[in-house]
Every structure is written in structure tokens, then in C-alpha cells.
N, CA and C atoms as an extended XYZ file, in Angstrom:
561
Properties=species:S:1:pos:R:3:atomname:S:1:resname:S:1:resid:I:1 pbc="F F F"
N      -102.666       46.512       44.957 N   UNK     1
C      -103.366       47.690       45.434 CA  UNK     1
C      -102.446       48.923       45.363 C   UNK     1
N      -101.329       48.746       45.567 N   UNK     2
C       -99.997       49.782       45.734 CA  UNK     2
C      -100.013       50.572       44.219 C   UNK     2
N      -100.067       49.720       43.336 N   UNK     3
C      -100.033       50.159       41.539 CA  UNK     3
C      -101.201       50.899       41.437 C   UNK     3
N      -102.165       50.598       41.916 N   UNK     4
C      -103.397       51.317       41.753 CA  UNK     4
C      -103.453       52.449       42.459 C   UNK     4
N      -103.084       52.622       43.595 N   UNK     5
C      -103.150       54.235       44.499 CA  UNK     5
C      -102.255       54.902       43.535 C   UNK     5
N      -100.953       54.093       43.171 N   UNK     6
C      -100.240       55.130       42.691 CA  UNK     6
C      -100.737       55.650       41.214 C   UNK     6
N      -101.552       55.007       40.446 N   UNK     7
C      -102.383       55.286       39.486 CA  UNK     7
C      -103.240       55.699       39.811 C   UNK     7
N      -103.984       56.407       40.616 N   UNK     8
C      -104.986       56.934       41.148 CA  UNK     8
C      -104.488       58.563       41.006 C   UNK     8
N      -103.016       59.231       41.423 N   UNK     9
C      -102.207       60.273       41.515 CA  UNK     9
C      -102.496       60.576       39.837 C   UNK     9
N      -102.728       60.019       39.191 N   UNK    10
C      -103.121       60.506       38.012 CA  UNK    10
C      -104.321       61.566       37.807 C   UNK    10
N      -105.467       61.425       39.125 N   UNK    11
C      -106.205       62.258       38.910 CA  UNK    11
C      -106.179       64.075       38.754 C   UNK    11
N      -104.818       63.714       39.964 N   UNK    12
C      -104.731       65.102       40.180 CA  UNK    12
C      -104.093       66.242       39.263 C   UNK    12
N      -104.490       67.612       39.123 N   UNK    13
C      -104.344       68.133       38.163 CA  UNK    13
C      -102.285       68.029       37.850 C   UNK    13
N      -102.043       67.667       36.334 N   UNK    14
C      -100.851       67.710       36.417 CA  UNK    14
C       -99.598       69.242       37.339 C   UNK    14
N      -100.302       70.215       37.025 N   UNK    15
C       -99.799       71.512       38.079 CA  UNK    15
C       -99.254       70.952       39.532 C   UNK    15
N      -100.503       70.434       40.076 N   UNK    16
C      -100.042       70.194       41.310 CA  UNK    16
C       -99.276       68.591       41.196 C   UNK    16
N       -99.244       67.939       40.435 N   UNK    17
C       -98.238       66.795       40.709 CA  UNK    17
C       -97.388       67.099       40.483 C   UNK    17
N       -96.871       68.221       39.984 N   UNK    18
C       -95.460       68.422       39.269 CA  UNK    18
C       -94.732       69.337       40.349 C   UNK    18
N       -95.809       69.997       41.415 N   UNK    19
C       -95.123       70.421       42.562 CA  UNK    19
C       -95.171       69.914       43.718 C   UNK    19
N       -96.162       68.735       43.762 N   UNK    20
C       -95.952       67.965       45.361 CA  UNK    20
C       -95.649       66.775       44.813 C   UNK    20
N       -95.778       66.052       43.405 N   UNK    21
C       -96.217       64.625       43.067 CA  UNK    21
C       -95.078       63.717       43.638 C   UNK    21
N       -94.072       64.084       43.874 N   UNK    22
C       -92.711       63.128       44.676 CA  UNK    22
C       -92.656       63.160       45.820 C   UNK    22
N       -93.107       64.087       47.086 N   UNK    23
C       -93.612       64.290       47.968 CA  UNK    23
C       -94.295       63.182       48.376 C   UNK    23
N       -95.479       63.358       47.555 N   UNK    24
C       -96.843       62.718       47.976 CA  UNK    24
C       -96.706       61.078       47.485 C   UNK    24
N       -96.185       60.983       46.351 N   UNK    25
C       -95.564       59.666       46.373 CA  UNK    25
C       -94.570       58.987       47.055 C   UNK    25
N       -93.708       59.943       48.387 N   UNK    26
C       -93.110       59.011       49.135 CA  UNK    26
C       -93.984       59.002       50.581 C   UNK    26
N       -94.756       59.244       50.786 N   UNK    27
C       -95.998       59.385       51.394 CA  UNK    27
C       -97.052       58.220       51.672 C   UNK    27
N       -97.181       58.424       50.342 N   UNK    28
C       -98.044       56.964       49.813 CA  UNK    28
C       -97.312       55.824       49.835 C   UNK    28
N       -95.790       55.652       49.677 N   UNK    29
C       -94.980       54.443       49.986 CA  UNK    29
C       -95.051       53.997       51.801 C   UNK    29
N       -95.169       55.456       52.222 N   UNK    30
C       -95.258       54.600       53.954 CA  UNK    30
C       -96.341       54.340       54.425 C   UNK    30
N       -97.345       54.618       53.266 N   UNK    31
C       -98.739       54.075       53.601 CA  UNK    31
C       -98.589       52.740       53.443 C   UNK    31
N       -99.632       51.484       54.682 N   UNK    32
C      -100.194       51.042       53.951 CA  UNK    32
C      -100.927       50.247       53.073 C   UNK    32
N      -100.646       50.020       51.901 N   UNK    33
C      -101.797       50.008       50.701 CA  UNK    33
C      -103.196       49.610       51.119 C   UNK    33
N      -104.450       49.976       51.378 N   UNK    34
C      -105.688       49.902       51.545 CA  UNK    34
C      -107.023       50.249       51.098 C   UNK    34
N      -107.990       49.721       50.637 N   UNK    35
C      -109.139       50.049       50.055 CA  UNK    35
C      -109.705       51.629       50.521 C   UNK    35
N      -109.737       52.338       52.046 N   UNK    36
C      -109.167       53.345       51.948 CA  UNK    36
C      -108.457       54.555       51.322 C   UNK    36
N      -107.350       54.447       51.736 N   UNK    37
C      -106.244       54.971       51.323 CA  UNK    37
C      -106.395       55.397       49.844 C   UNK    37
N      -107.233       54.244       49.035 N   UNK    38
C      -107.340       54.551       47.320 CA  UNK    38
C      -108.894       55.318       47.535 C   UNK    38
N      -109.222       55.085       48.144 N   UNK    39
C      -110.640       56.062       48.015 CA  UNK    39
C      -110.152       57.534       48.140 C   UNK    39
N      -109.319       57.810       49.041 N   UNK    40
C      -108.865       58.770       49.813 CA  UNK    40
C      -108.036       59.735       48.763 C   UNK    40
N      -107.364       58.735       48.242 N   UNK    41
C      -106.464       59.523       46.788 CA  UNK    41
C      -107.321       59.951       46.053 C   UNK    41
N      -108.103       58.875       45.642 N   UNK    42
C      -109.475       59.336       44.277 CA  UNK    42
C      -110.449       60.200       44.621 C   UNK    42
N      -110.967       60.273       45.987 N   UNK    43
C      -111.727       62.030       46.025 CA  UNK    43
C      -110.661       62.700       46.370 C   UNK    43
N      -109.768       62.836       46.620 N   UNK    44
C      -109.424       63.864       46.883 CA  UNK    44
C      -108.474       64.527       45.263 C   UNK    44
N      -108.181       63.514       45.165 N   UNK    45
C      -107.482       63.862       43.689 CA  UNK    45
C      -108.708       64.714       42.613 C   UNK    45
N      -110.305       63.935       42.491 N   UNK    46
C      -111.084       64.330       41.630 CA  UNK    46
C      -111.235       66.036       42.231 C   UNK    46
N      -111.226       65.772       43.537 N   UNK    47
C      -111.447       67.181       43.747 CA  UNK    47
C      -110.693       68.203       43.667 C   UNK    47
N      -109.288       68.019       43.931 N   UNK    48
C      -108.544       69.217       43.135 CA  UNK    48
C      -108.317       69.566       41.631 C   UNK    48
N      -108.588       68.292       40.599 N   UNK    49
C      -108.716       68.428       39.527 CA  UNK    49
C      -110.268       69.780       39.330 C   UNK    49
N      -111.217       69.326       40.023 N   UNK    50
C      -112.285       70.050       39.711 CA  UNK    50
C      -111.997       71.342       40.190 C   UNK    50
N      -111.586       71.406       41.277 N   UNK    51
C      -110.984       72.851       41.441 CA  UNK    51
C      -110.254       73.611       40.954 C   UNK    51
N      -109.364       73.010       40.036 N   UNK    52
C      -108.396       73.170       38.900 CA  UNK    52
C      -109.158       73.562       37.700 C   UNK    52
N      -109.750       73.101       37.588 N   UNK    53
C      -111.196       73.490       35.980 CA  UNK    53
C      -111.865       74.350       36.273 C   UNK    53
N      -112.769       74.512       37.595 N   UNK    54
C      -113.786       75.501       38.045 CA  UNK    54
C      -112.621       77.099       37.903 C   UNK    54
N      -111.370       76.606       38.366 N   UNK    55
C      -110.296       78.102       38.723 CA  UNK    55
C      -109.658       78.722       37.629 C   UNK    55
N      -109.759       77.593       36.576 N   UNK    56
C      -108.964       78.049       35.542 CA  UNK    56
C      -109.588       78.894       34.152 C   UNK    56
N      -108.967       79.916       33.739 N   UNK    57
C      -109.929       80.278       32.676 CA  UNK    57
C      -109.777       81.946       32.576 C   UNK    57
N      -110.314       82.661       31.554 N   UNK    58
C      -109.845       83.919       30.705 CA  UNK    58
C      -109.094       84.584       32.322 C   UNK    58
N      -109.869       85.339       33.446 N   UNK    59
C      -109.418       85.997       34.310 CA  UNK    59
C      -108.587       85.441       35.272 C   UNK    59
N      -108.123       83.891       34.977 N   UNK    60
C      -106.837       83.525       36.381 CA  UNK    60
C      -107.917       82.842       37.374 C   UNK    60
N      -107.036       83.069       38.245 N   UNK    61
C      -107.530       82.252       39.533 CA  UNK    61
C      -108.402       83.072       40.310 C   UNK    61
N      -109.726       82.192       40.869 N   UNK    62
C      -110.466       82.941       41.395 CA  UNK    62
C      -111.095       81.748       42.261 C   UNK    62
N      -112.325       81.887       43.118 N   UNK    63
C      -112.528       81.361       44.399 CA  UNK    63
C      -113.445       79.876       43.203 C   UNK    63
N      -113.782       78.987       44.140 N   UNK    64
C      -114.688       78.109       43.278 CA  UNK    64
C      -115.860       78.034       43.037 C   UNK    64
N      -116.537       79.160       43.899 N   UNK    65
C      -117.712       79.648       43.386 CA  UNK    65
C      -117.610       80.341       42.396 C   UNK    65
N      -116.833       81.427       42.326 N   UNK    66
C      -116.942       82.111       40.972 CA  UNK    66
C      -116.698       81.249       39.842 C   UNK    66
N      -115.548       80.395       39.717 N   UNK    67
C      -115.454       79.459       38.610 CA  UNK    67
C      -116.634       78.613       38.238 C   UNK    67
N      -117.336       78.535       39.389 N   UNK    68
C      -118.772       77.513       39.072 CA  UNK    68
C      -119.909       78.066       38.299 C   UNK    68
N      -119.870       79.799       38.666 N   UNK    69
C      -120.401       80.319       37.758 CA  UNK    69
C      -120.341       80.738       36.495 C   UNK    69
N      -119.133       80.785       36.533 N   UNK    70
C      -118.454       80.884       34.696 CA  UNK    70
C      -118.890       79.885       33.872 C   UNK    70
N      -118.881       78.488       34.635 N   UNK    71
C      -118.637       77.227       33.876 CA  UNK    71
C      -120.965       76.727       34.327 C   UNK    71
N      -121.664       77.655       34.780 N   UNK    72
C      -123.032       77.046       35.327 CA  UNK    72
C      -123.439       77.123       33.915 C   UNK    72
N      -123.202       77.614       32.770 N   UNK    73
C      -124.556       77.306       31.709 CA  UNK    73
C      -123.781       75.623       31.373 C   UNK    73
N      -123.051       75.123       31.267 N   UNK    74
C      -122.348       73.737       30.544 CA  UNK    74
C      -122.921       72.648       31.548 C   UNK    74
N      -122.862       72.853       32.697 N   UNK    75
C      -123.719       72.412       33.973 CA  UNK    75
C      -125.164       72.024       33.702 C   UNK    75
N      -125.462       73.154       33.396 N   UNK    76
C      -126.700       72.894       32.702 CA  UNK    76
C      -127.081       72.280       31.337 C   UNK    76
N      -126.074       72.248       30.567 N   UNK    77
C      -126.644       72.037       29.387 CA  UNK    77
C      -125.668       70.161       29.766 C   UNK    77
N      -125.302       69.904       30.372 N   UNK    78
C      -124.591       68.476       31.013 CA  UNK    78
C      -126.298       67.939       31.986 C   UNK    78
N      -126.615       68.486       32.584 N   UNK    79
C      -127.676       68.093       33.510 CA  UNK    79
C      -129.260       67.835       32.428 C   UNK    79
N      -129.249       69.095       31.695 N   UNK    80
C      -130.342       68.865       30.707 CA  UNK    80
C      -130.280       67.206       30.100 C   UNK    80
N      -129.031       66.958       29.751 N   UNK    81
C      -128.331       65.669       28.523 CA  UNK    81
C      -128.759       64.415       29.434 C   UNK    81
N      -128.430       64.787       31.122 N   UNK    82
C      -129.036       63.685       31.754 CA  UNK    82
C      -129.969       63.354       32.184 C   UNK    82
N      -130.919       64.359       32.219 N   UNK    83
C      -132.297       64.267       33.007 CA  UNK    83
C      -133.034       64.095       31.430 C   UNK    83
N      -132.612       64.013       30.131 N   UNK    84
C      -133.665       63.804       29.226 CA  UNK    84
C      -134.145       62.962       28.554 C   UNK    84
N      -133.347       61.845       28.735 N   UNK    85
C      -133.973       60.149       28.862 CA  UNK    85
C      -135.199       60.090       29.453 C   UNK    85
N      -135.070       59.899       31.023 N   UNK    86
C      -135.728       60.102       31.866 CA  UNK    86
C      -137.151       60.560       31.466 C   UNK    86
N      -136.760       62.084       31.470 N   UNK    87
C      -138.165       62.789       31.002 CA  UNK    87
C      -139.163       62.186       29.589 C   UNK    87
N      -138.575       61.960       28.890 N   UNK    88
C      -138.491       61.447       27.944 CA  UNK    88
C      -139.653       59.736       27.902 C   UNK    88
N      -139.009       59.132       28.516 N   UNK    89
C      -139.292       58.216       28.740 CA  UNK    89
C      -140.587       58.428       29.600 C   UNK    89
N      -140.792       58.774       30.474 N   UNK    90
C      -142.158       59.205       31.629 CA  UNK    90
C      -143.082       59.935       30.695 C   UNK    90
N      -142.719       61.086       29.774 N   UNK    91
C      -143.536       61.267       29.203 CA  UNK    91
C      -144.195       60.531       28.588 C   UNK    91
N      -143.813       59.653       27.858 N   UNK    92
C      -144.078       58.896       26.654 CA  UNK    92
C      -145.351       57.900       27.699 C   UNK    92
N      -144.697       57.305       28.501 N   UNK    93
C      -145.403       56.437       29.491 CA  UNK    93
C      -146.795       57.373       30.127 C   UNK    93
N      -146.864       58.341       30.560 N   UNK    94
C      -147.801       58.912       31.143 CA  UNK    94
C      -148.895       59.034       29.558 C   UNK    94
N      -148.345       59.132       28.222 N   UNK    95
C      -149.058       59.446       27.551 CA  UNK    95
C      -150.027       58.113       27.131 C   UNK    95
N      -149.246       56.982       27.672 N   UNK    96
C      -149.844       55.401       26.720 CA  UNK    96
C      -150.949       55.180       28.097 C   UNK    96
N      -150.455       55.139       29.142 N   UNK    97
C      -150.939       54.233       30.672 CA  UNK    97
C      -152.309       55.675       31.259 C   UNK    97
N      -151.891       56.731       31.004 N   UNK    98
C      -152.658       57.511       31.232 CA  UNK    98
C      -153.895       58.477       30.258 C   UNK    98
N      -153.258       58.719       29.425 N   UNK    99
C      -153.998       59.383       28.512 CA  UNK    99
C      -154.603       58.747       27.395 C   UNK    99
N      -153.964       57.605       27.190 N   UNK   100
C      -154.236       56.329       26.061 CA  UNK   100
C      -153.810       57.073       24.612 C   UNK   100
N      -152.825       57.506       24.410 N   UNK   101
C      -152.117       57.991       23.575 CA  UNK   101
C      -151.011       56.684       23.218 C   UNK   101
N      -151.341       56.063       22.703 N   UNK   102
C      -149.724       54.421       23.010 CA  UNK   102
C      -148.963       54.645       21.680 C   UNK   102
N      -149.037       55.691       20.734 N   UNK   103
C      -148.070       55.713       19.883 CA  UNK   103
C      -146.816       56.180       19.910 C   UNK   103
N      -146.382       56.991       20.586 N   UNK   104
C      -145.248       57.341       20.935 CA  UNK   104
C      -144.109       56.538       21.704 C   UNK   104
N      -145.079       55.765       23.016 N   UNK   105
C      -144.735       54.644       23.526 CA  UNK   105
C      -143.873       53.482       22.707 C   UNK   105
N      -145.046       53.174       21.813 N   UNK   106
C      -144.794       52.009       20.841 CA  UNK   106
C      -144.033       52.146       20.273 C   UNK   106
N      -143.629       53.538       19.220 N   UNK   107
C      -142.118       53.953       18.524 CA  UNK   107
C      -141.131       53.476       19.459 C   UNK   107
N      -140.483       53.560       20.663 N   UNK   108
C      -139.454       53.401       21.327 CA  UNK   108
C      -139.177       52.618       22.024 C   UNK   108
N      -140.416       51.792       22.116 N   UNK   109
C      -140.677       50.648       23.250 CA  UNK   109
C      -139.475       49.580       22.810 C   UNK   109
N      -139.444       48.724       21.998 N   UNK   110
C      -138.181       48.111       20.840 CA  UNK   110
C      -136.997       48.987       21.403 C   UNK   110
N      -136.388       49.725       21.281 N   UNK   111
C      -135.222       49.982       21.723 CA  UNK   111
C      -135.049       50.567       23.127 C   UNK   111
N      -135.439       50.914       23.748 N   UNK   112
C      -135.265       51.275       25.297 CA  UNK   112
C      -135.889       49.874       26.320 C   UNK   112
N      -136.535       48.570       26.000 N   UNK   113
C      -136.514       47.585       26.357 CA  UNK   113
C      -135.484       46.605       26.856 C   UNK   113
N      -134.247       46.663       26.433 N   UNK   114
C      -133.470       45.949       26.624 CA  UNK   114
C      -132.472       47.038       27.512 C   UNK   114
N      -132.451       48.225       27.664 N   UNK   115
C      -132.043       49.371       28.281 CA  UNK   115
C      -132.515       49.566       29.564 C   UNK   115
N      -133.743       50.030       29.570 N   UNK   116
C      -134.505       49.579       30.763 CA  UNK   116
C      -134.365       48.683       31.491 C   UNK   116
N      -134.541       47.150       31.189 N   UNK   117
C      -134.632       46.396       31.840 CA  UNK   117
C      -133.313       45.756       32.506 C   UNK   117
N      -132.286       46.274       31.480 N   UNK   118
C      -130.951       46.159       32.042 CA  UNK   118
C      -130.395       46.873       33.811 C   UNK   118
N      -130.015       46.619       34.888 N   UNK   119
C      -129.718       47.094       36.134 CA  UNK   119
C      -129.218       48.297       35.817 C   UNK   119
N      -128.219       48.563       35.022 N   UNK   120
C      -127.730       49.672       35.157 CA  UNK   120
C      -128.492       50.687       34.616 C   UNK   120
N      -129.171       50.297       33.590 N   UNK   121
C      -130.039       51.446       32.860 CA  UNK   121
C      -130.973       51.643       33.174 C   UNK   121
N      -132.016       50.614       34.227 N   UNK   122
C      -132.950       51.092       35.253 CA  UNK   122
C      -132.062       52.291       36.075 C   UNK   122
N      -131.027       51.623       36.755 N   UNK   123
C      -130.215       52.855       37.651 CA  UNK   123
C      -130.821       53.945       37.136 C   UNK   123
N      -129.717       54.177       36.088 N   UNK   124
C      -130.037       55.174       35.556 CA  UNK   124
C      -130.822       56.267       35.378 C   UNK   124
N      -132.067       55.395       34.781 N   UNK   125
C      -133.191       56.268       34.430 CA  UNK   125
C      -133.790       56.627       36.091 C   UNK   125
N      -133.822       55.870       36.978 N   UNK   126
C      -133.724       56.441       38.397 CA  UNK   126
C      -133.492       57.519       39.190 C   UNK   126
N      -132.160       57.305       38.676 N   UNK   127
C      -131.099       58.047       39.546 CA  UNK   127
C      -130.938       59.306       38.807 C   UNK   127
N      -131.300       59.668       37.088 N   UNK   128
C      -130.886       60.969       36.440 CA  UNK   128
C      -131.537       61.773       37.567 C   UNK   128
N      -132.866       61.919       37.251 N   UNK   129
C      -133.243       63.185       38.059 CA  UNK   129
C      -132.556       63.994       39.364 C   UNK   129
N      -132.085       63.048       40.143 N   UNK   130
C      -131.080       63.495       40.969 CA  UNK   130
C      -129.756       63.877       40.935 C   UNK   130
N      -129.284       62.920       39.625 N   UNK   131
C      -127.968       63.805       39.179 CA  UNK   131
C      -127.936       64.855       38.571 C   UNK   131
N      -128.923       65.025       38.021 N   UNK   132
C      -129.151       66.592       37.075 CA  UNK   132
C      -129.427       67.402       38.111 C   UNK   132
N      -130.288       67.085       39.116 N   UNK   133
C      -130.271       68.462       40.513 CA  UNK   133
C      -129.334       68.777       40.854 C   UNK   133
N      -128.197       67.915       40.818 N   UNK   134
C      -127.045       68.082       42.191 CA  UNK   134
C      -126.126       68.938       40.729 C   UNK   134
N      -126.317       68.512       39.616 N   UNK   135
C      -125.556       69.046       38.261 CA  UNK   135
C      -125.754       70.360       38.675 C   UNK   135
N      -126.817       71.068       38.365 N   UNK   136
C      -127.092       72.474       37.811 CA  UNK   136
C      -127.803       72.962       39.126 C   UNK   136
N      -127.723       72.469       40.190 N   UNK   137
C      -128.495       73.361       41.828 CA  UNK   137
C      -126.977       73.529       42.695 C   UNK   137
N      -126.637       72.141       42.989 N   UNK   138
C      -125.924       72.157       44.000 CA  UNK   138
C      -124.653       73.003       44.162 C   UNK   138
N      -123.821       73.113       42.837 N   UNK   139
C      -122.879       73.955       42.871 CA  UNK   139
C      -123.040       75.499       42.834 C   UNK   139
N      -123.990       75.879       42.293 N   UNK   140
C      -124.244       77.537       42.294 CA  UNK   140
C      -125.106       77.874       43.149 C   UNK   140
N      -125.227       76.959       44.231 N   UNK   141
C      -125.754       76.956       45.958 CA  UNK   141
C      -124.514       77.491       46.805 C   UNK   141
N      -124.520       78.574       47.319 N   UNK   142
C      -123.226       78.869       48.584 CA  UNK   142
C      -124.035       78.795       49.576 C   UNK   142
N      -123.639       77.729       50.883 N   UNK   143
C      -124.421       78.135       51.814 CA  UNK   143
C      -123.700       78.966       52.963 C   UNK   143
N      -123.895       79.518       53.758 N   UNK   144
C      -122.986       80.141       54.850 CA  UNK   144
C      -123.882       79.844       56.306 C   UNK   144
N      -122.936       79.303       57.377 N   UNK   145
C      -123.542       79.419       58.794 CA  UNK   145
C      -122.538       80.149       59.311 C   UNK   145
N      -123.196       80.717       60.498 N   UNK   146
C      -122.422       81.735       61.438 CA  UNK   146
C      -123.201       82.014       62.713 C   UNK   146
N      -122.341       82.493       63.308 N   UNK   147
C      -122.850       82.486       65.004 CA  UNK   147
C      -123.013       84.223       65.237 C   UNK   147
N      -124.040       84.465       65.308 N   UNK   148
C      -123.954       86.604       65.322 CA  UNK   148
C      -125.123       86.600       66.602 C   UNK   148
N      -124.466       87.412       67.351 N   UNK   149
C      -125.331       87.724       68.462 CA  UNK   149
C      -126.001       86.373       69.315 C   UNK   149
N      -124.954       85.470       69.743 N   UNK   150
C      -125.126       83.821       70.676 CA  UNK   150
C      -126.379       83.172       69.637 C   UNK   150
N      -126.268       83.780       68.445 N   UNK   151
C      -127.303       82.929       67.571 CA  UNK   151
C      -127.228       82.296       66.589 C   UNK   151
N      -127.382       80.951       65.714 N   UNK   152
C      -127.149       80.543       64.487 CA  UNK   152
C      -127.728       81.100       63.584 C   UNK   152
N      -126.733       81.572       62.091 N   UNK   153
C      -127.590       81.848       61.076 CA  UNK   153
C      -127.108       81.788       59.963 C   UNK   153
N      -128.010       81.792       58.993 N   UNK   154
C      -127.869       80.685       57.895 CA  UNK   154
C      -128.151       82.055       56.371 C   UNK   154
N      -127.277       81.915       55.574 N   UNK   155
C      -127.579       82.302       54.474 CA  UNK   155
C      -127.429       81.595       53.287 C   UNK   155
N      -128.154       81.806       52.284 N   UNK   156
C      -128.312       80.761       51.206 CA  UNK   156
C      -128.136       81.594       49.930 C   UNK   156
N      -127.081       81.824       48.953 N   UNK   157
C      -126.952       82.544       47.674 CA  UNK   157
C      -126.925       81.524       46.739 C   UNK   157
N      -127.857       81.903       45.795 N   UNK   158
C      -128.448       81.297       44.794 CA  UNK   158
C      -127.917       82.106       43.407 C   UNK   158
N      -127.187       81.852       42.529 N   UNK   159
C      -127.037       81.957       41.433 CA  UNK   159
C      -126.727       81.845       40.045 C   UNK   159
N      -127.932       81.377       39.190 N   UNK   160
C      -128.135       80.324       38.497 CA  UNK   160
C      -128.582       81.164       36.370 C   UNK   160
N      -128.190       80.491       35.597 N   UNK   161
C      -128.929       80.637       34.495 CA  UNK   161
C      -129.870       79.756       34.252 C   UNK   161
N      -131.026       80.570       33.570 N   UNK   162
C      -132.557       80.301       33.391 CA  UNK   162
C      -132.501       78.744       33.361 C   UNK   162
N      -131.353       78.362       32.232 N   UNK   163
C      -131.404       76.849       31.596 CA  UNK   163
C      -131.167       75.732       33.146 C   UNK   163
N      -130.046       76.018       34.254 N   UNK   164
C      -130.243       75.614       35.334 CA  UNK   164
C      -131.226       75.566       36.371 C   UNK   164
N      -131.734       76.583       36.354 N   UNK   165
C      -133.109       76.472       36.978 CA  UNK   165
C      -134.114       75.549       36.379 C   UNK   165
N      -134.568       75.727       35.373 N   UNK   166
C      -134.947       74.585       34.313 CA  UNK   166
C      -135.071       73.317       34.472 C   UNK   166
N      -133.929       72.797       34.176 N   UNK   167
C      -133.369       71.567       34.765 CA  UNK   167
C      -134.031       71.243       36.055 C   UNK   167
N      -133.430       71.707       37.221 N   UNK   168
C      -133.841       72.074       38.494 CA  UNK   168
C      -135.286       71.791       38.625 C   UNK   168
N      -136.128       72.358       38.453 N   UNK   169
C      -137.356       72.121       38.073 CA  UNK   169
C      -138.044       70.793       37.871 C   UNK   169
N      -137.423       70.734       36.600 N   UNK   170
C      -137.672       69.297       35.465 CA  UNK   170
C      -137.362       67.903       36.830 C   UNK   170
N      -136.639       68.558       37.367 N   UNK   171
C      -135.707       67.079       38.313 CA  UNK   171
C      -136.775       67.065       39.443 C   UNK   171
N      -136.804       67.926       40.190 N   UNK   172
C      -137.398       67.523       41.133 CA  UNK   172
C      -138.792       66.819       40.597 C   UNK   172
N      -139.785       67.509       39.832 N   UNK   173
C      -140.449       67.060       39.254 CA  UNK   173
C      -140.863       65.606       38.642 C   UNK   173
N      -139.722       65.267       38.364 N   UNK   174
C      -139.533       63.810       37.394 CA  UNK   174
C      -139.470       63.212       39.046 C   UNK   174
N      -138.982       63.430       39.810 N   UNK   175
C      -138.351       62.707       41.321 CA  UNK   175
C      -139.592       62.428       41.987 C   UNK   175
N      -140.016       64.092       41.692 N   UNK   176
C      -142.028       63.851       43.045 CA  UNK   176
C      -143.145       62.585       42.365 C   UNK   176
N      -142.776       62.453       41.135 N   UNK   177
C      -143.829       62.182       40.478 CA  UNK   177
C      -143.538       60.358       40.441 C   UNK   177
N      -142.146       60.194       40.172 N   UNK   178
C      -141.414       58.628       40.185 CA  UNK   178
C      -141.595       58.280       41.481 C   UNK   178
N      -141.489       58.935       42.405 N   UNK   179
C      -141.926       58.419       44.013 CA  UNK   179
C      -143.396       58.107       44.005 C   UNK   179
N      -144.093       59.371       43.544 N   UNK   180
C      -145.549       59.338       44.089 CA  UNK   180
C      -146.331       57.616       42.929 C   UNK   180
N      -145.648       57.732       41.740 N   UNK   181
C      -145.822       56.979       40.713 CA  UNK   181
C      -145.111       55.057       41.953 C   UNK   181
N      -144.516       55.072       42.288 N   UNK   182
C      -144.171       54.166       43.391 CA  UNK   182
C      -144.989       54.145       44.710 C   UNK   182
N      -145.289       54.856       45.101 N   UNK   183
C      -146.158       54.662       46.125 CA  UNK   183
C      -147.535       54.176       45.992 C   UNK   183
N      -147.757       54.425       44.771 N   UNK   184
C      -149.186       54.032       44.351 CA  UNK   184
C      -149.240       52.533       43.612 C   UNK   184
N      -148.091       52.103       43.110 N   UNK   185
C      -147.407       50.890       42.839 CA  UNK   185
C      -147.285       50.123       43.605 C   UNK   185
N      -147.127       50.132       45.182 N   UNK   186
C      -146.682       49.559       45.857 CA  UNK   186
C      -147.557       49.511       47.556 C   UNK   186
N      -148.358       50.358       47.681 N   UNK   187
C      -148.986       50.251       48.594 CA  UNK   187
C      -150.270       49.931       48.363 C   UNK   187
């Protein structure tokens, strides 16, 4: 487990290992070693790497919202790549089971069969719609709470390209419809 945390320090952006990485590796020696402890390295490591990517770039260092916006059309065009199986696939299905259109179906049925039915690639086709939301919504979401006048309050800045919104859209969509498409399956 010890080889692995310390292979885990790999995540973090080389910058900062090269100014704490001996530090933090005698650190991690008085840890220890625990299933923990390696979780603990690996988000936290992924996350300064990402903060490291979101910060880096033509104008220097800047907050991680702004970097999120520099980097939101790739977000999107990363979230599009995942939510379009998915869509893809539902379409095709809504067109055979619903509309009685079964040719499109039938082209792909042969190769997304053994995909599908596989665990992970059910996952998958599942779970895109939600990873493509959290892709292209969640990061160019700032939320802010604050206490003004003994009161809570909440602001929400939204700022997004067309193609993220899009997405956005497409996801929830594919999500309302795979639920409602389950509920009617199942009750």
C-alpha cells in the first residue's frame, strides 16, 4: 500500500512536487499506509493537477473560475463526445419501439449488443448523461452564500458557451426521459 500512495504523488502537478514533493513524502512516511490515506493523496493530488490546467495558459495565473472559462468550449466539446452514444442509442430505440422505424436500430444492433449488455457499458450508457451535465454545467456554475442583513443569500453565476448549454440540455433530457422510460418499465 506504501508503493502505491507514494505513486499516487505522481498525480500532482510536477511544479508543486518539485517544491513540497520531499516534504510531503516524509509526511506520508509517518503516515500509516491506509486505504484512506491513498484516497486522500488521489483527490487531492487530481485536484491540484486540475487547478494547475484550469490556471495555466496565455495570461498566467488566474482564479479557477476564470481558467474554467477559458478551457468551457473543450468541456463541452468532451461532454458532447460523452453524452453521444447515449443519445444516439435512445434515439435509434425510440425510433424502432416507438415510431416503428427499426432500420436504424437494426444497422447497429450487431455491434452495440455485446457493449450494452456488457456491466460496464450499460454503466455507461447510464451514467453519460450525468457526466456530460457535471462536464459542461457544473464548472462554469459559481455559487456564492452569504449572510447580509441576519439573512441567507444565495447567488448563482452562470457562464457558459452555446455548445455547453447544449449539452446541458441534451443531458438532462436523455436523464428525464431514461427515468420516466424506467418507471414505466417497472411499475
Amino acid at each position: 500500500m506504501r508503493r502505491l500512495i507514494q505513486f499516487s504523488v505522481r498525480l500532482y502537478p510536477p511544479a508543486w512536487r518539485a517544491r513540497y514533493g520531499a516534504e510531503f513524502g516524509d509526511l506520508l512516511q509517518d503516515q500509516d499506509p491506509s486505504l484512506a490515506v491513498l484516497v486522500d493523496v488521489v483527490r487531492r493530488g487530481l485536484e491540484a493537477r486540475l487547478r494547475s490546467w484550469l490556471s495555466s495558459g496565455p495570461r498566467g495565473g488566474c482564479s479557477v473560475f476564470e481558467g474554467v472559462q477559458r478551457r468551457a468550449g473543450l468541456l463541452g466539446v468532451i461532454g458532447l463526445l460523452v453524452v453521444l452514444p447515449t443519445t444516439v442509442l435512445v434515439a435509434v430505440a425510440v425510433l424502432k419501439y416507438i415510431v416503428g422505424v427499426a432500420a436504424p436500430f437494426d444497422v447497429i444492433e450487431p455491434v452495440l449488443t455485446p457493449i450494452v449488455t456488457h456491466p460496464f457499458g450499460e454503466t455507461f450508457f447510464v451514467l453519460a448523461p450525468y457526466a456530460a451535465f457535471m462536464l459542461v454545467a457544473m464548472p462554469v456554475t459559481r455559487v456564492a452564500l452569504g449572510w447580509r442583513a441576519g439573512r441567507l443569500t444565495a447567488t448563482v453565476n452562470v457562464s457558459t458557451p452555446a455548445l455547453n448549454l447544449a449539452v446541458a440540455i441534451m443531458s438532462i433530457g436523455l436523464a428525464v426521459f431514461m427515468a420516466l422510460y424506467w418507471v414505466a418499465e417497472n411499475l
